[in-house]
NUSEGU-741706 format. One record per residue (C-alpha): residue in one letter; residue number from 1; x, y, z. Coordinates in steps of 0.05 Angstrom, whole numbers. Layout:
REM NUSEGU-741706
<site><r>A</r><k>NUM</k><X>X</X><Y>Y</Y><Z>Z</Z></site>
...
END
This chain:
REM NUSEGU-741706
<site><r>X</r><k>1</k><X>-358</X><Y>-288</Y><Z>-178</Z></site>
<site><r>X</r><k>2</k><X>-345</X><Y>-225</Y><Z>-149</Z></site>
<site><r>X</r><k>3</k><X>-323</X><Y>-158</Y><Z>-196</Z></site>
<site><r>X</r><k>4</k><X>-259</X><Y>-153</Y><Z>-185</Z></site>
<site><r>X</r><k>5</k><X>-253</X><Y>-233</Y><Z>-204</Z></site>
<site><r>X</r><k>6</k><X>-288</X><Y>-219</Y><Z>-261</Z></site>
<site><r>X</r><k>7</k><X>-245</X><Y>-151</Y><Z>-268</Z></site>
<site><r>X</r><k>8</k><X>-187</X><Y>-201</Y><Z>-270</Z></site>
<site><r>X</r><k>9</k><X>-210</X><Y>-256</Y><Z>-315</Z></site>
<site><r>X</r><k>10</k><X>-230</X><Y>-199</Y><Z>-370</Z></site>
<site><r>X</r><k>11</k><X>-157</X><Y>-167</Y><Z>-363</Z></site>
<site><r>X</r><k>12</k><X>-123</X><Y>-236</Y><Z>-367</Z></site>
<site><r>X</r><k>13</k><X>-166</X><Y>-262</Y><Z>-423</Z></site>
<site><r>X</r><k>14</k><X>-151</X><Y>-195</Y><Z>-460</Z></site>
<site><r>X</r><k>15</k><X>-86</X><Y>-204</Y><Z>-454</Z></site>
<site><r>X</r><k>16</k><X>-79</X><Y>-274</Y><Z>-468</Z></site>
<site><r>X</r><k>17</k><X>-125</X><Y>-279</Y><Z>-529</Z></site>
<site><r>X</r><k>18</k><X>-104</X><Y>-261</Y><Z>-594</Z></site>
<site><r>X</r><k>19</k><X>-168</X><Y>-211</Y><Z>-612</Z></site>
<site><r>X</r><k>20</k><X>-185</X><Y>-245</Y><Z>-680</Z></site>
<site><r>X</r><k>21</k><X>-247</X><Y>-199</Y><Z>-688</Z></site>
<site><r>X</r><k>22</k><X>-257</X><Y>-142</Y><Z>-636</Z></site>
<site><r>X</r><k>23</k><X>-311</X><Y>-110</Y><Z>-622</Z></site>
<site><r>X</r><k>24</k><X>-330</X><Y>-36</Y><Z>-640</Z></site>
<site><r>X</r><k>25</k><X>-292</X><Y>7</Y><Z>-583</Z></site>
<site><r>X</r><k>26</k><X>-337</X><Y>60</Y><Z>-549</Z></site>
<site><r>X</r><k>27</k><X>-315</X><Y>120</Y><Z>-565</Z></site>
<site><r>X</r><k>28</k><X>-364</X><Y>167</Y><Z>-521</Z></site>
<site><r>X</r><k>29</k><X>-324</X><Y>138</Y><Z>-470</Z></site>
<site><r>X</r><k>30</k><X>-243</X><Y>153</Y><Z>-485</Z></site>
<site><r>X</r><k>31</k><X>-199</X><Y>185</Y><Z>-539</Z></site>
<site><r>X</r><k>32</k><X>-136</X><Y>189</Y><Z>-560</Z></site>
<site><r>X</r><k>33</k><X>-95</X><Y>250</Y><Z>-592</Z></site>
<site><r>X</r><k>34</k><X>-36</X><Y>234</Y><Z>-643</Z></site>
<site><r>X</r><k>35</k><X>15</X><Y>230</Y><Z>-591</Z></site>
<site><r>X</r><k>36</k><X>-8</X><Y>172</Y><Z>-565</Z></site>
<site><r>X</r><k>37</k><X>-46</X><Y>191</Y><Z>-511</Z></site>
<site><r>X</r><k>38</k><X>-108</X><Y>157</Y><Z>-484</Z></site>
<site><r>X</r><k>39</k><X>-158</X><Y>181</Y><Z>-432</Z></site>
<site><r>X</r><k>40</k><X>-221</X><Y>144</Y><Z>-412</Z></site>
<site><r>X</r><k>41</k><X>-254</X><Y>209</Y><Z>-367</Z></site>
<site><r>X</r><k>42</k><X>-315</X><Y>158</Y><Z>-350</Z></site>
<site><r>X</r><k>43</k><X>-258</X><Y>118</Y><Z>-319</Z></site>
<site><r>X</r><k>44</k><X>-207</X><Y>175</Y><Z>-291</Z></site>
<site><r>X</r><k>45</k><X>-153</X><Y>134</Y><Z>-332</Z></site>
<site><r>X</r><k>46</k><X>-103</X><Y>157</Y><Z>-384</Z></site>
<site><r>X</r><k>47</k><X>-42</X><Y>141</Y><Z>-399</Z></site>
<site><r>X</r><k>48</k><X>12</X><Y>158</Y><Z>-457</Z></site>
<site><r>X</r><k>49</k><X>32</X><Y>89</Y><Z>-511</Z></site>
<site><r>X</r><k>50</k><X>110</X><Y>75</Y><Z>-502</Z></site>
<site><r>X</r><k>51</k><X>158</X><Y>85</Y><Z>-566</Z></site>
<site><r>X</r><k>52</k><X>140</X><Y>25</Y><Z>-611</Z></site>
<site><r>X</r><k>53</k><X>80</X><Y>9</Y><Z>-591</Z></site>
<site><r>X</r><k>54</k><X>13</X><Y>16</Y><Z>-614</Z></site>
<site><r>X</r><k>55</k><X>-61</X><Y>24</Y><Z>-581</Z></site>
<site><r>X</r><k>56</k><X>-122</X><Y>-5</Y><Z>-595</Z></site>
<site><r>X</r><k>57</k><X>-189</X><Y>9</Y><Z>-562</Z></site>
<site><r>X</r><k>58</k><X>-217</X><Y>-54</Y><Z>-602</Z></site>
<site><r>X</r><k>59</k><X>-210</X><Y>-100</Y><Z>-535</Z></site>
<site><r>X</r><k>60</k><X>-283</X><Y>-133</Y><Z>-531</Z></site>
<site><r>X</r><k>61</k><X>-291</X><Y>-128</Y><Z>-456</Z></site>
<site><r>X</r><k>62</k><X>-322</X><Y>-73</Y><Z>-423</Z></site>
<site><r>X</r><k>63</k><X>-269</X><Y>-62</Y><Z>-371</Z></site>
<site><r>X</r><k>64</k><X>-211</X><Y>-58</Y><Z>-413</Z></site>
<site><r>X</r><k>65</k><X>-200</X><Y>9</Y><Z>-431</Z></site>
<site><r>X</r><k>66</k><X>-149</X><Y>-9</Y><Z>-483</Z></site>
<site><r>X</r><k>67</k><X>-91</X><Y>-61</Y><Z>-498</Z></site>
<site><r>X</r><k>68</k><X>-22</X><Y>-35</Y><Z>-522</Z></site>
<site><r>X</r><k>69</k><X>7</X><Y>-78</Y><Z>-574</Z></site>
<site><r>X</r><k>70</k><X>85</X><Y>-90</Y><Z>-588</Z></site>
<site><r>X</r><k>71</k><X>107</X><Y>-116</Y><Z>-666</Z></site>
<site><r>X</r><k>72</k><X>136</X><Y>-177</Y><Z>-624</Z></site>
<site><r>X</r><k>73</k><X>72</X><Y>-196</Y><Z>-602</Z></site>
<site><r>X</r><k>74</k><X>72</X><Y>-164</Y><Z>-522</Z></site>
<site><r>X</r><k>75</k><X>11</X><Y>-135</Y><Z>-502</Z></site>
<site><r>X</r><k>76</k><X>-5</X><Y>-85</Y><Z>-445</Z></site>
<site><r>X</r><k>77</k><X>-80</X><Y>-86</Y><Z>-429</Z></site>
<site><r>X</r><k>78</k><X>-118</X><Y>-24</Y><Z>-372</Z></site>
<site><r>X</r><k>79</k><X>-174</X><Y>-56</Y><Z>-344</Z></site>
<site><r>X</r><k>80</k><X>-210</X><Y>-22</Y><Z>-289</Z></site>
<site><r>X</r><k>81</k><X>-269</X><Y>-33</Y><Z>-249</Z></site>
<site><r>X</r><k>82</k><X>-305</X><Y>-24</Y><Z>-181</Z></site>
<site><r>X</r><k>83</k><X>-260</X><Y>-49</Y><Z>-124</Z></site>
<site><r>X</r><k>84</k><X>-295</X><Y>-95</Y><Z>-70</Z></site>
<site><r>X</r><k>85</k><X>-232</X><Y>-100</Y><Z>-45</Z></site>
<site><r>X</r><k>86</k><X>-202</X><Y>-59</Y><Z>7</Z></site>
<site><r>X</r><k>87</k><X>-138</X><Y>-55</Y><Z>-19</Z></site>
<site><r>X</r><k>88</k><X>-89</X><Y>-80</Y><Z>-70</Z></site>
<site><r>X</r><k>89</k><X>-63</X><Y>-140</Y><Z>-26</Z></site>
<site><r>X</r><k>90</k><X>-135</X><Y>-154</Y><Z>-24</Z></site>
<site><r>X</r><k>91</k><X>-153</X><Y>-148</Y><Z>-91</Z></site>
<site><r>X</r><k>92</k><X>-93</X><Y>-192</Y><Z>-115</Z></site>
<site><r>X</r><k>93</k><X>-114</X><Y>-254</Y><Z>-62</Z></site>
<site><r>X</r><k>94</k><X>-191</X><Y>-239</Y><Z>-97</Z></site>
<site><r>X</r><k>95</k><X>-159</X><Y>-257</Y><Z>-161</Z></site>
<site><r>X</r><k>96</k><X>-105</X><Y>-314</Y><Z>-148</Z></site>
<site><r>X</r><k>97</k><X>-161</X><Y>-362</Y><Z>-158</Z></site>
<site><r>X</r><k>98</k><X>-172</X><Y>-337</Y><Z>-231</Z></site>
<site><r>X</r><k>99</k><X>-94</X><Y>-338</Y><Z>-241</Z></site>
<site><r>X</r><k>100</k><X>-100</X><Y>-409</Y><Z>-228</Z></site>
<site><r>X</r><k>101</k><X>-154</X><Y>-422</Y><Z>-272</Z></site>
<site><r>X</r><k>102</k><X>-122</X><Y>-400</Y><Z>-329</Z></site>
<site><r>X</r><k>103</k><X>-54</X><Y>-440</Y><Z>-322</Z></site>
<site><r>X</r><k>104</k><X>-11</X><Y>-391</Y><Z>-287</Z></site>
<site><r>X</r><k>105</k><X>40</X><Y>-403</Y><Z>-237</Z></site>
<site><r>X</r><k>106</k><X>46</X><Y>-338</Y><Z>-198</Z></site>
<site><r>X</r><k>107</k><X>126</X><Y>-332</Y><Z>-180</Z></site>
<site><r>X</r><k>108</k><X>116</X><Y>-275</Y><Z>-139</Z></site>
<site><r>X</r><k>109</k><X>79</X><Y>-222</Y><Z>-111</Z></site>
<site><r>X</r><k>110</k><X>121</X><Y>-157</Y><Z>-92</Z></site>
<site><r>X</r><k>111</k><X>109</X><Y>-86</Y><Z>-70</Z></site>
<site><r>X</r><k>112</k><X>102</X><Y>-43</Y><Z>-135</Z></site>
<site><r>X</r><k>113</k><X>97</X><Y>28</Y><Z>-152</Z></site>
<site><r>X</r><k>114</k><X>35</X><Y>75</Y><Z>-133</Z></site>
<site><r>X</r><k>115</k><X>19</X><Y>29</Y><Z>-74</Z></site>
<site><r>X</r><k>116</k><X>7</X><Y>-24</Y><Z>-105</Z></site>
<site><r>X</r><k>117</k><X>31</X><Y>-99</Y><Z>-111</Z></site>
<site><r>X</r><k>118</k><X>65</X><Y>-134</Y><Z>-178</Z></site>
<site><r>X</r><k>119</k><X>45</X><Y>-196</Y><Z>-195</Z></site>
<site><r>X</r><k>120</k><X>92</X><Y>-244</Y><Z>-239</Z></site>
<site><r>X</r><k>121</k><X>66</X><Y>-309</Y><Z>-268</Z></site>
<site><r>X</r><k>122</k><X>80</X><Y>-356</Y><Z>-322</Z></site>
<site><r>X</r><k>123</k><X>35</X><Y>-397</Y><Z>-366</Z></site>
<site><r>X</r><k>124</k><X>90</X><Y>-445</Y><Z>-388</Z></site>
<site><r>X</r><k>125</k><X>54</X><Y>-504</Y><Z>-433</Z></site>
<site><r>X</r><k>126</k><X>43</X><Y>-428</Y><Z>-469</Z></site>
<site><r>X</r><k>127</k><X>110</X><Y>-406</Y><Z>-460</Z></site>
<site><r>X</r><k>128</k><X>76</X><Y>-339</Y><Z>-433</Z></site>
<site><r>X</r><k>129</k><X>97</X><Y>-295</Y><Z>-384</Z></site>
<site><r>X</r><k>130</k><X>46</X><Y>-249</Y><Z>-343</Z></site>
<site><r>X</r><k>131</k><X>73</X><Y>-184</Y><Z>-292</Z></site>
<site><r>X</r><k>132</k><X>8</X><Y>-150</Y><Z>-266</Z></site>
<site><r>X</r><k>133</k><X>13</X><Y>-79</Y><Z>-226</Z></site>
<site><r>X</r><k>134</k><X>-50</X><Y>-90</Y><Z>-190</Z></site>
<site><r>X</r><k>135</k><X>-74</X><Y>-21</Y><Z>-152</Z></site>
<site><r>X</r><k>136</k><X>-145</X><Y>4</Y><Z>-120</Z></site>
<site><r>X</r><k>137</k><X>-155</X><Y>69</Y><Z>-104</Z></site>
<site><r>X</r><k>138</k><X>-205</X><Y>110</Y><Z>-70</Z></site>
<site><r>X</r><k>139</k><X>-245</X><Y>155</Y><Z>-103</Z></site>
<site><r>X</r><k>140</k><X>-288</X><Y>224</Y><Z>-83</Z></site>
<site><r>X</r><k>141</k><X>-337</X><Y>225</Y><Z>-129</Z></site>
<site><r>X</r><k>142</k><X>-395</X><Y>182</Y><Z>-167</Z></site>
<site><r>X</r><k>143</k><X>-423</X><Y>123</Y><Z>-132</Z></site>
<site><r>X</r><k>144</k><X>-364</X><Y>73</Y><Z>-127</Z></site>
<site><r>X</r><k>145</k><X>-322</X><Y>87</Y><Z>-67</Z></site>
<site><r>X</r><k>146</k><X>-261</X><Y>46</Y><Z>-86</Z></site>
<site><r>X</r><k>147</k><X>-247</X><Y>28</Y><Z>-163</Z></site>
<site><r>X</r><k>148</k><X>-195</X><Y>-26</Y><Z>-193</Z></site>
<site><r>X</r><k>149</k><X>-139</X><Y>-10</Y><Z>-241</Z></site>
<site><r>X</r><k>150</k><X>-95</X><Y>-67</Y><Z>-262</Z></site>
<site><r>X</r><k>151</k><X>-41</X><Y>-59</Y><Z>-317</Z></site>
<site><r>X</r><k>152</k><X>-20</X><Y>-126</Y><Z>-350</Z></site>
<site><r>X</r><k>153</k><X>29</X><Y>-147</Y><Z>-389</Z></site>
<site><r>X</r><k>154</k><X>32</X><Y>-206</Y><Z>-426</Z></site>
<site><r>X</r><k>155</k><X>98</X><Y>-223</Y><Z>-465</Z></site>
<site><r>X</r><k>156</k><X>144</X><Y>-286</Y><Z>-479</Z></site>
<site><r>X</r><k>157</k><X>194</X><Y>-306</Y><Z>-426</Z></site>
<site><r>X</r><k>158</k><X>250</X><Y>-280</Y><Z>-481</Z></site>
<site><r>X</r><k>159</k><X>224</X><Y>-211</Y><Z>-489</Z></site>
<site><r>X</r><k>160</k><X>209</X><Y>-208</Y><Z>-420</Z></site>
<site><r>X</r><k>161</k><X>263</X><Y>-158</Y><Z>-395</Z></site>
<site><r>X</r><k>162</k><X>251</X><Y>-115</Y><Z>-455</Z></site>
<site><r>X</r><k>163</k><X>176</X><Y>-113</Y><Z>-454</Z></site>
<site><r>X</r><k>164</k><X>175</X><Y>-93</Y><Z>-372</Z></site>
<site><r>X</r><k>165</k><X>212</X><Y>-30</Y><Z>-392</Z></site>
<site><r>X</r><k>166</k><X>149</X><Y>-11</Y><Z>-435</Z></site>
<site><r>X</r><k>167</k><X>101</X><Y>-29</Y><Z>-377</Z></site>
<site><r>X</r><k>168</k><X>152</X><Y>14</Y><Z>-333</Z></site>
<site><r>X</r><k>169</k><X>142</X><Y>63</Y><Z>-377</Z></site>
<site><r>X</r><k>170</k><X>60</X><Y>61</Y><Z>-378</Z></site>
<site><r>X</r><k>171</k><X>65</X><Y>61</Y><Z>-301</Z></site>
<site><r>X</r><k>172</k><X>104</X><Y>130</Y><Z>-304</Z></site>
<site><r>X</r><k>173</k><X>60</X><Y>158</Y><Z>-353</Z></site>
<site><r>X</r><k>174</k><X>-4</X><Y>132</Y><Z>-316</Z></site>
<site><r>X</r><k>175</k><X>-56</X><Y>194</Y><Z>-311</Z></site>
<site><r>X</r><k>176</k><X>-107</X><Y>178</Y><Z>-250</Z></site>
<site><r>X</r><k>177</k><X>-153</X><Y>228</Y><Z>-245</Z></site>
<site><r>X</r><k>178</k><X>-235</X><Y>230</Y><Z>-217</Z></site>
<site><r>X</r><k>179</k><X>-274</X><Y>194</Y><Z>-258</Z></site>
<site><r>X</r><k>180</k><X>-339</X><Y>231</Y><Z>-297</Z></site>
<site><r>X</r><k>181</k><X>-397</X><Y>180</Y><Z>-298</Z></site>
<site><r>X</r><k>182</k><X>-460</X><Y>191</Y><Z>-326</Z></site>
<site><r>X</r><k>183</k><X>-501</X><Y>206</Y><Z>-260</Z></site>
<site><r>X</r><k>184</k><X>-442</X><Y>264</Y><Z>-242</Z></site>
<site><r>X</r><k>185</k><X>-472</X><Y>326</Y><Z>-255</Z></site>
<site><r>X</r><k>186</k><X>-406</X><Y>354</Y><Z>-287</Z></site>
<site><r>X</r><k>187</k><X>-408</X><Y>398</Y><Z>-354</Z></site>
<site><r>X</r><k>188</k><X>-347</X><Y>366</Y><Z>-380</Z></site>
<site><r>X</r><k>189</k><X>-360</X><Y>321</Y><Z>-427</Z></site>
<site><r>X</r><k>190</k><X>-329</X><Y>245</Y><Z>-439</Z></site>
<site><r>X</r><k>191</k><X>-275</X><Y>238</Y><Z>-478</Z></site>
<site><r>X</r><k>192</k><X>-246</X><Y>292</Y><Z>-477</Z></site>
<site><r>X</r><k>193</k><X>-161</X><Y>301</Y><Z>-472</Z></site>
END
């Protein structure tokens, strides 16, 4: 299974799971400030939590930064990862497979914003549906030339409409930045807004 499959799989089973007991969050690696902001420097990835929602950090997969959680029961998980693919065409054909394995239909597949592609499925014996911004960008520093990002939302097909203006909303707010790693000899330290 290649990383970005496995990048995939962790963001879909995030998003799809109802976390009955998360796991500790690392916090050397992100923080948040009371407006709702969340950056994960080790990642280059932050991004600001819509109006009525919330964030948790408790996701229980390494890749996923964090999951955004609606009262009505939508969720918005980050997960990002080294890219083997080239590009984000690429990286959504590595992943159909795994959208198939977990009883989704993909609709469609359509150009989306920041160069990358969205992805809508449906998980109907679940009466779930799935819209993915799938992008990979490359990156100047650390040892990774290429890294993953993929935004998912996971949401009824009733709050659907309502629930893609929060994901919209992530998207416009989404801070990409170069990521600090541990090997980078930078001063600045993680976590830091």
């Amino acid at each position: 299974m290649t990383t970005a499959r496995a990048l995939a799989g962790c963001a879909i089973a995030a998003a799809l799971m109802a976390i009955s007991s998360p796991a500790p969050a690392d916090t050397t690696r992100a923080s948040t400030g009371q407006s709702g902001r969340f950056l994960s420097t080790r990642a280059g990835v932050g991004l600001e939590t819509p109006p009525g929602w919330s964030l948790s950090q408790h996701t229980g997969y390494p890749n996923v930064l964090c999951i955004l959680i609606h009262p009505g029961g939508s969720r918005i998980s980050v997960a990002v990862d080294r890219a083997t693919a080239k590009d984000s065409a690429a990286l959504v054909d590595e992943n159909r497979p795994g959208l198939v394995a977990q009883g989704l239909t993909i609709d469609r597949v359509s150009s989306g914003p920041l160069g990358g592609l969205l992805v809508d499925a449906r998980a109907p014996h679940r009466d779930q549906s799935l819209r993915q911004l799938y992008l990979v960008r490359d990156l100047t520093v650390g040892p990774d030339p290429r890294q993953a990002v993929i935004l998912t939302l996971t949401t009824t097909r009733e709050q659907l409409a309502a629930a893609s203006s929060a994901l919209d909303w992530v998207i416009a707010h989404l801070d990409l930045r170069a990521p600090v790693r541990p090997d980078d000899k930078s001063e600045k330290p993680d976590g830091g807004i």
